[in-house]
KOLDRENFI-629297 format. One record per residue (C-alpha): residue number from 1; residue in three letters; z, y, x. Coordinates in nm, 3 decimals, always signed. Layout:
<rs>
R   i  aa      c3      c2      c1
R NUM Ala       Z       Y       X
...
</rs>
This chain:
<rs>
R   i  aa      c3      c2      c1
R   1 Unk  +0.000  +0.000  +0.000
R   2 Unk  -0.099  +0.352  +0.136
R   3 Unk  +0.180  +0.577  +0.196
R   4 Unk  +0.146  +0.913  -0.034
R   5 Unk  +0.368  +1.237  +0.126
R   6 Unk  +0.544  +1.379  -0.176
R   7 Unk  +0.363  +1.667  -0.321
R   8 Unk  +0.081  +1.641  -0.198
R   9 Unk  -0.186  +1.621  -0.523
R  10 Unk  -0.410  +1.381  -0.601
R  11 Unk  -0.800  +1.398  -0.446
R  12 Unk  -0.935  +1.083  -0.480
R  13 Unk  -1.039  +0.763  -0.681
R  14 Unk  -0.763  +0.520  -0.688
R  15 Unk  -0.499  +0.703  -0.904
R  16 Unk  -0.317  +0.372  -1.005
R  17 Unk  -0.194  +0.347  -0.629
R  18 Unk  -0.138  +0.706  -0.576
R  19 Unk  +0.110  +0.647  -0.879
R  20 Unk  +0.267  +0.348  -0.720
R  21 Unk  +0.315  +0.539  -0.373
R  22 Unk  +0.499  +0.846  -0.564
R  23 Unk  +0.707  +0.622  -0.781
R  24 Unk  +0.821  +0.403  -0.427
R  25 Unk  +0.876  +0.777  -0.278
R  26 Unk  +1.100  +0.850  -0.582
R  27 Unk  +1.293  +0.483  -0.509
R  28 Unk  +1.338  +0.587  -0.190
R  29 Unk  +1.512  +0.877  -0.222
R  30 Unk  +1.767  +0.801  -0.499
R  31 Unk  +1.704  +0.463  -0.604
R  32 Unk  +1.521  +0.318  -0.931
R  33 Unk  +1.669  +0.553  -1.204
R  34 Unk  +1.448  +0.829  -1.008
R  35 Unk  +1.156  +0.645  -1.094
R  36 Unk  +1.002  +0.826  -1.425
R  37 Unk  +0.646  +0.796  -1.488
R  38 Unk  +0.584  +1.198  -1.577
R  39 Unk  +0.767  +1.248  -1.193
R  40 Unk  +0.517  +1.075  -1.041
R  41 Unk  +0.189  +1.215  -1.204
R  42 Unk  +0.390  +1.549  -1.147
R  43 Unk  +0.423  +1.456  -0.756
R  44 Unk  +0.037  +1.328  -0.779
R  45 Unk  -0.100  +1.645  -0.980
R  46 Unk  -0.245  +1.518  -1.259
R  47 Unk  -0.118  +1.524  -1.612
R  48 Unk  +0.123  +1.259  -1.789
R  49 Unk  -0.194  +1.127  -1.988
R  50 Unk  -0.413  +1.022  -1.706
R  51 Unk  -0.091  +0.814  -1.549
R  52 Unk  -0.035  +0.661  -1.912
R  53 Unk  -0.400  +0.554  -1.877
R  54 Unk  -0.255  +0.303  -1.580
R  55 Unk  +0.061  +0.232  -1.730
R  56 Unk  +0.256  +0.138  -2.022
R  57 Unk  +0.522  +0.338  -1.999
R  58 Unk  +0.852  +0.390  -1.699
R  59 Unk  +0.921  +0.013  -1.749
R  60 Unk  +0.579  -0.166  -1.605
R  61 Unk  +0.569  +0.135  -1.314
R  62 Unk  +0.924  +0.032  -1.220
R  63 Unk  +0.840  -0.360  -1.215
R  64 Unk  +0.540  -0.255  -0.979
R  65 Unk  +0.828  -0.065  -0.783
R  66 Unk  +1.060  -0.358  -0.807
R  67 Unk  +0.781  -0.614  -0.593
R  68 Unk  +0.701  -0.343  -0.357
R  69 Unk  +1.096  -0.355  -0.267
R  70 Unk  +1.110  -0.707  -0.274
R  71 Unk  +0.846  -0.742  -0.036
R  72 Unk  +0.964  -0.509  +0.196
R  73 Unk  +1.246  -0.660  +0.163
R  74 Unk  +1.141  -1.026  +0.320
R  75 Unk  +0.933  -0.829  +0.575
R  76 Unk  +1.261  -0.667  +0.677
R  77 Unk  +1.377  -1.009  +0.737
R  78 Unk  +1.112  -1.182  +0.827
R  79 Unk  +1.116  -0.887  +1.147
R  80 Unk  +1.442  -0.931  +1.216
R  81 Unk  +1.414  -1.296  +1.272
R  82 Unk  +1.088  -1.269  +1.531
R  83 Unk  +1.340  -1.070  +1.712
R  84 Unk  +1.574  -1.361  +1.743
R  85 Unk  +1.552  -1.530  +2.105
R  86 Unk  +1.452  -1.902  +2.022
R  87 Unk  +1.674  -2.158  +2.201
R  88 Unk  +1.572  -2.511  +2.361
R  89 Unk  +1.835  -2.691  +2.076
R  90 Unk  +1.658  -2.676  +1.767
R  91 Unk  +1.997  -2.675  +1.558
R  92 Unk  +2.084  -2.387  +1.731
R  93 Unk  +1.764  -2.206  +1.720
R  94 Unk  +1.762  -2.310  +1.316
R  95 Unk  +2.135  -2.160  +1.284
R  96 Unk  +1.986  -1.863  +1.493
R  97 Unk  +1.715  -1.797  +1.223
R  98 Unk  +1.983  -1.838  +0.939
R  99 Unk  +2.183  -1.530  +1.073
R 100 Unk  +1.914  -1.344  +1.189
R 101 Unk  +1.727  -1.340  +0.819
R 102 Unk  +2.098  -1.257  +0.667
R 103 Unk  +2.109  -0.999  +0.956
R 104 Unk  +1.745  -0.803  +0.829
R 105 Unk  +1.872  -0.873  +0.460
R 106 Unk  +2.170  -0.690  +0.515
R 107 Unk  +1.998  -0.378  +0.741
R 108 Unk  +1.792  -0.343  +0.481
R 109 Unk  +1.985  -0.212  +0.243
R 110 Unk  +2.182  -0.037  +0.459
R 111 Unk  +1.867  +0.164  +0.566
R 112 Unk  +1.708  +0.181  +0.247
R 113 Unk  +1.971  +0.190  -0.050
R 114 Unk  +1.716  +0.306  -0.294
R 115 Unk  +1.477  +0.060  -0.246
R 116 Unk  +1.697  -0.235  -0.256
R 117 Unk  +1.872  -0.111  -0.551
R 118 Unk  +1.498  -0.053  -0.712
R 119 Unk  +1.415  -0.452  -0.597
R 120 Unk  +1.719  -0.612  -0.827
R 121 Unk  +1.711  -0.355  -1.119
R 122 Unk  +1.624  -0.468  -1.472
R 123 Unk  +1.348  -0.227  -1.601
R 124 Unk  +1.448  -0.062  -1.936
R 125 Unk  +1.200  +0.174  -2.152
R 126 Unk  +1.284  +0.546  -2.112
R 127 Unk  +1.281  +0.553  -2.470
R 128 Unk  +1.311  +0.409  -2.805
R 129 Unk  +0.907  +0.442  -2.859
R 130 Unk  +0.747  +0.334  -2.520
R 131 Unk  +0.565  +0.005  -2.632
R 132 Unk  +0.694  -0.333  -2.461
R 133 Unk  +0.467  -0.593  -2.348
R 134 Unk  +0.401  -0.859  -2.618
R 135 Unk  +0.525  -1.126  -2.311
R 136 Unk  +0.727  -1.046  -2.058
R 137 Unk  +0.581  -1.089  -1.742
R 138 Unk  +0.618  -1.430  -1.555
R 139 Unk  +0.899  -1.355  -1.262
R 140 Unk  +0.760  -1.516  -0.936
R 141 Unk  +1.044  -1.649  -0.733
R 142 Unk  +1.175  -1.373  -0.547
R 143 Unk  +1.058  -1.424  -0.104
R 144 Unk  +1.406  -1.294  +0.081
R 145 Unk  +1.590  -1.609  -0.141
R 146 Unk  +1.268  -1.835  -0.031
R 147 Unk  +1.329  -1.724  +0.311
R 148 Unk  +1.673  -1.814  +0.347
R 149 Unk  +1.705  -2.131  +0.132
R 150 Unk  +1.375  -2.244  +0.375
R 151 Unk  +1.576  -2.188  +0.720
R 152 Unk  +1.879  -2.314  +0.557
R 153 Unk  +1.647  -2.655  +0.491
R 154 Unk  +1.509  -2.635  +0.866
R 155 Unk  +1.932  -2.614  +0.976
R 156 Unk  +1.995  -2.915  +0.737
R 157 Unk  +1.706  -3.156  +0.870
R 158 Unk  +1.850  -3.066  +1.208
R 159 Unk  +2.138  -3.299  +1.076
R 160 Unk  +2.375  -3.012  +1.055
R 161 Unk  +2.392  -2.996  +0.681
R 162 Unk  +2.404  -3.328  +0.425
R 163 Unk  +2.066  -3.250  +0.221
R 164 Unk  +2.237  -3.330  -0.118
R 165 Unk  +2.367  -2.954  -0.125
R 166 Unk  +2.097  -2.763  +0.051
R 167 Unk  +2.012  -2.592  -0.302
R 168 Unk  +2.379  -2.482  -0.403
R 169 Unk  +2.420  -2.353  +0.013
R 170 Unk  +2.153  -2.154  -0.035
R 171 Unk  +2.253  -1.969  -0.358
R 172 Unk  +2.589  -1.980  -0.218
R 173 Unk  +2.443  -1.802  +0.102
R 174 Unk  +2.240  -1.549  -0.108
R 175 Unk  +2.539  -1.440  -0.295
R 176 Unk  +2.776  -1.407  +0.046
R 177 Unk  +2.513  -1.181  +0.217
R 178 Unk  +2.388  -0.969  -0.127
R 179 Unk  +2.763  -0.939  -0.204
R 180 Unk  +2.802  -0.807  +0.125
R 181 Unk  +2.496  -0.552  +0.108
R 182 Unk  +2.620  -0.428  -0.226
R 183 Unk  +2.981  -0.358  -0.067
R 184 Unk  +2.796  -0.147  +0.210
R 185 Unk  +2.560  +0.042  -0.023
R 186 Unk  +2.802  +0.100  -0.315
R 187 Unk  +3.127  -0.027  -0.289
R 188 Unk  +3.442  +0.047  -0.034
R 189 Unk  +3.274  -0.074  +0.274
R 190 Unk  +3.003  +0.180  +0.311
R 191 Unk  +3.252  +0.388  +0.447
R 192 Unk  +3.294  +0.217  +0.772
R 193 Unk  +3.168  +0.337  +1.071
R 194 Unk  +2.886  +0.168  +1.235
R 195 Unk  +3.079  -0.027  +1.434
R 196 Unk  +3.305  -0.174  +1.171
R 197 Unk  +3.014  -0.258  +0.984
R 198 Unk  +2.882  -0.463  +1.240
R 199 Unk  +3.162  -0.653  +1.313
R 200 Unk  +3.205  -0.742  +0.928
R 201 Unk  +2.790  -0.822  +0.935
R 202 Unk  +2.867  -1.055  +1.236
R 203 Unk  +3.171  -1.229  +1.047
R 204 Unk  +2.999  -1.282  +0.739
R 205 Unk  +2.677  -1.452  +0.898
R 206 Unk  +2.919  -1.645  +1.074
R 207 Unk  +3.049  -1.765  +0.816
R 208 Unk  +2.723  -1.834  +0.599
R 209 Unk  +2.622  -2.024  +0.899
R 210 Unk  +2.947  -2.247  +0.943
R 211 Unk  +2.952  -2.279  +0.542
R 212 Unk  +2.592  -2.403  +0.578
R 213 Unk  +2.669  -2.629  +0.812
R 214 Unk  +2.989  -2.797  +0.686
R 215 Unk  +2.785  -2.839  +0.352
</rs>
């Protein structure tokens, strides 16, 4: 997706991204109640009525926002764990992964608090009269939980993890390090200092990764 600078007006064909851009701007910077449909056309310059001509209403432009998050998200931590120095064990280097996806997971949203907000909200009309789809639209499974429950599968075929609980680790291990995130982003902990944080980061993934392992 091409990046649009905010206020800049519109100037060529492919409004529908432009839109898109401006409403993951709007995420950005305060999170996914900023994302309105008339800001957007506003921070575009074109009128309401040409941006209703590419969406329903505030509720399908903030599902479009909500899987550009997600993605970013598992690109966060898909980075973070090509970072990771590999190791001749393969347990260890599979434990490695583990904490290193839980480690981008958890920087970003701690670097971008809007967007993760905007990539777990549950899209509402803004009002009474915007039209809802006759279906709602089929969920795919969400990457950063695909991501973790597959290295937590690579740890347990190293033989560090019984395979008959590999799916309940991995939702277990989702809900430790989102927990966590939401703590740093909204809760009590986002007022530590950098260094706290990290030390609570560390003991956390250590902990995912020891729970993971002892199954």
């Amino acid at each position: 997706m091409a990046a649009t600078s905010a206020g800049k007006t519109y100037h060529h064909g492919d409004l529908r991204n432009a839109l898109i851009c401006a409403a993951v701007d709007l995420a950005t910077e305060g999170g996914p109640e900023r994302v309105v449909l008339r800001e957007a056309a506003r921070r575009v310059g074109v009128s309401p009525t040409a941006a209703y001509r590419h969406f329903d209403g505030r509720g399908e432009l903030l599902r479009t926002v909500r899987a550009h998050a997600r993605r970013e998200l598992a690109a966060a931590m898909e980075r973070a764990a090509a970072r990771e120095p590999g190791a001749d064990d393969p347990g260890l280097a599979a434990e490695r992964r583990v904490a290193a996806l839980c480690r981008g997971y958890v920087g970003f949203a701690v670097e971008q608090p809007g967007l993760y907000r905007a990539a777990f909200c549950v899209p509402r009309p803004a009002a009474a009269d915007e039209p809802a789809p006759a279906r709602p639209p089929a969920e795919p499974e969400i990457r950063a939980f695909a991501l973790l429950r597959e290295a937590l599968e690579a740890l347990a075929r190293q033989g560090a993890a019984r395979p008959g609980t590999r799916p309940a680790t991995a939702a277990a291990a989702w809900s430790a390090v989102h927990g966590l995130s939401l703590l740093l982003v909204d809760g009590p902990l986002r007022r530590l200092s950098a260094q706290g944080r990290g030390v609570v980061v560390e003991a956390t993934l250590a902990m995912v990764v020891s729970g993971s392992a002892a199954g």
